[in-house]
C-alpha positions in Angstrom: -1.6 -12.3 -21.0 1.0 -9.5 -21.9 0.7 -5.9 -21.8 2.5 -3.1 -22.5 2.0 0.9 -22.9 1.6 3.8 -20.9 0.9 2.9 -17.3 1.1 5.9 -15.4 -2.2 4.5 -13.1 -1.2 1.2 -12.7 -3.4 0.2 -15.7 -1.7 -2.4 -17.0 -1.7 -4.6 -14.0 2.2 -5.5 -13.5 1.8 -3.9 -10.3 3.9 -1.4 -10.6 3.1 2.7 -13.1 6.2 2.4 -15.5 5.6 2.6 -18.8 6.3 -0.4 -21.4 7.5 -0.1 -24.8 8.0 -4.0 -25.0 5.3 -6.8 -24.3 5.4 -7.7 -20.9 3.6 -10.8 -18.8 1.1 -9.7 -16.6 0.9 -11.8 -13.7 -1.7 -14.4 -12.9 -4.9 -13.7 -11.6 -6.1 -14.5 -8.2 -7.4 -18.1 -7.2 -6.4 -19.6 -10.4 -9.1 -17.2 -12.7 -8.6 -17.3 -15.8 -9.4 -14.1 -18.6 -12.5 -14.7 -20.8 -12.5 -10.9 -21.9 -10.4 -8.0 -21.6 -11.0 -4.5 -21.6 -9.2 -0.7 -21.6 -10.4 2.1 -20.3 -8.4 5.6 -21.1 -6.6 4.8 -18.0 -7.8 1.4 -16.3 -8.4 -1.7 -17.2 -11.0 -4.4 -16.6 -10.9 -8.2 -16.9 -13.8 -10.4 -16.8 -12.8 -14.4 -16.0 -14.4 -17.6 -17.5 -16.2 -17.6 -14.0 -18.1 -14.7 -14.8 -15.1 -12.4 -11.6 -14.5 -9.3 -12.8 -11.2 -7.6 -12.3 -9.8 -4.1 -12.7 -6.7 -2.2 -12.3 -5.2 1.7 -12.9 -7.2 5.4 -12.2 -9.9 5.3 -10.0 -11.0 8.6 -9.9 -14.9 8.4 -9.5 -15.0 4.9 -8.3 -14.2 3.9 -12.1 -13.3 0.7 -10.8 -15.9 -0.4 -8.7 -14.0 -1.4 -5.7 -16.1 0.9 -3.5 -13.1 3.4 -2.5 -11.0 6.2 -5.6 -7.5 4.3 -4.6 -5.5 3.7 -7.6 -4.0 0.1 -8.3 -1.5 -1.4 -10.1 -2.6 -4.6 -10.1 -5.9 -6.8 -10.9 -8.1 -6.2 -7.8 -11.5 -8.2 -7.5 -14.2 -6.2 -7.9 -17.0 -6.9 -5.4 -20.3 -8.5 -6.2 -23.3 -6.0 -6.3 -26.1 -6.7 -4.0 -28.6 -9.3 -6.0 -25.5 -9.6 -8.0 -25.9 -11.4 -10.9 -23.1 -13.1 -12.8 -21.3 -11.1 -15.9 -20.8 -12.4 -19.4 -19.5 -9.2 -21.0 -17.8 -6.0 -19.6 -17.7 -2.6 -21.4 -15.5 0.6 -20.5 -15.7 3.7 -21.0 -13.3 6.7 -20.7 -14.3 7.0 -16.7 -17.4 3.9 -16.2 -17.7 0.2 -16.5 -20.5 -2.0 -17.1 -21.1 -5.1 -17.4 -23.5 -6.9 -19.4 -25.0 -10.1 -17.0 -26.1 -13.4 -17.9 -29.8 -12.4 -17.7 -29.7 -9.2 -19.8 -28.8 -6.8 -16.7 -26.7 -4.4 -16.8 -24.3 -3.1 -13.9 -22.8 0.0 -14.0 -20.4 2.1 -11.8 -17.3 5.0 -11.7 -18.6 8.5 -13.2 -22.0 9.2 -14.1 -22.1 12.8 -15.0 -24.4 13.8 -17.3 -26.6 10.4 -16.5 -24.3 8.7 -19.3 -24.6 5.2 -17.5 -28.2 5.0 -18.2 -28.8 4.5 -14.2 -31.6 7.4 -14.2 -28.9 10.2 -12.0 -25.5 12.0 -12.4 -24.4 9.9 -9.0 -20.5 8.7 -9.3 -20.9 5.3 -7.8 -17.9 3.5 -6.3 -19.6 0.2 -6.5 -22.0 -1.0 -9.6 -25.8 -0.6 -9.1 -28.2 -2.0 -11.4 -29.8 0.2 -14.9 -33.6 -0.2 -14.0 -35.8 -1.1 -17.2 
């Protein structure tokens, strides 16, 4: 993979927050993942693995990244597993939110919530993704 672009966050994953005007490699996921899917937020990033990981990097204001804390990072960081986690087959960002569509038609969502925009029922930012109830 290769990334360039503003980077101010961290969200281009080359572990560092300087800006690329050129394509540059972005260094190899953990544990020998490999990308199925990626996608940009306004100021993170999330990358979803043939083995249905999910991965994110850059602003973490609101939890945005769902790594249970509002650090920043500048490099892909696995995101935890929800409890009853099921496993993702599509990931979707949003300006501050993630979510990820799973294997059985769930759908995970965390970061901000204002204005109950991630269909979980509340305006509760979550750090970590909680499941949309049907």
């Amino acid at each position: 993979m290769f990334a360039c672009g503003r980077n101010d966050h961290g969200q281009l994953g080359l572990g560092d927050a300087t800006e690329r005007n050129t394509f540059t490699a972005v260094p190899a996921l953990p544990d020998g993942k490999v990308a199925k899917q990626v996608v940009a937020g306004s100021a993170h990033t999330m990358i979803l693995a043939k083995d249905s990981a999910v991965f994110a990097c850059g602003f973490n204001g609101s939890g945005r990244l769902g790594l249970g804390d509002t650090t920043n990072r500048n490099g892909f960081t696995a995101v935890p597993s929800v409890p009853g986690s099921k496993a993702a087959r599509e990931g979707v960002e949003g300006s501050a939110d993630a979510v990820t569509l799973e294997k059985d038609s769930a759908v995970c969502a965390w970061g901000f919530t204002g204005c109950r925009r991630s269909g979980l029922g509340d305006a509760t930012n979550r750090q970590r993704g909680a499941y949309m109830h049907p």
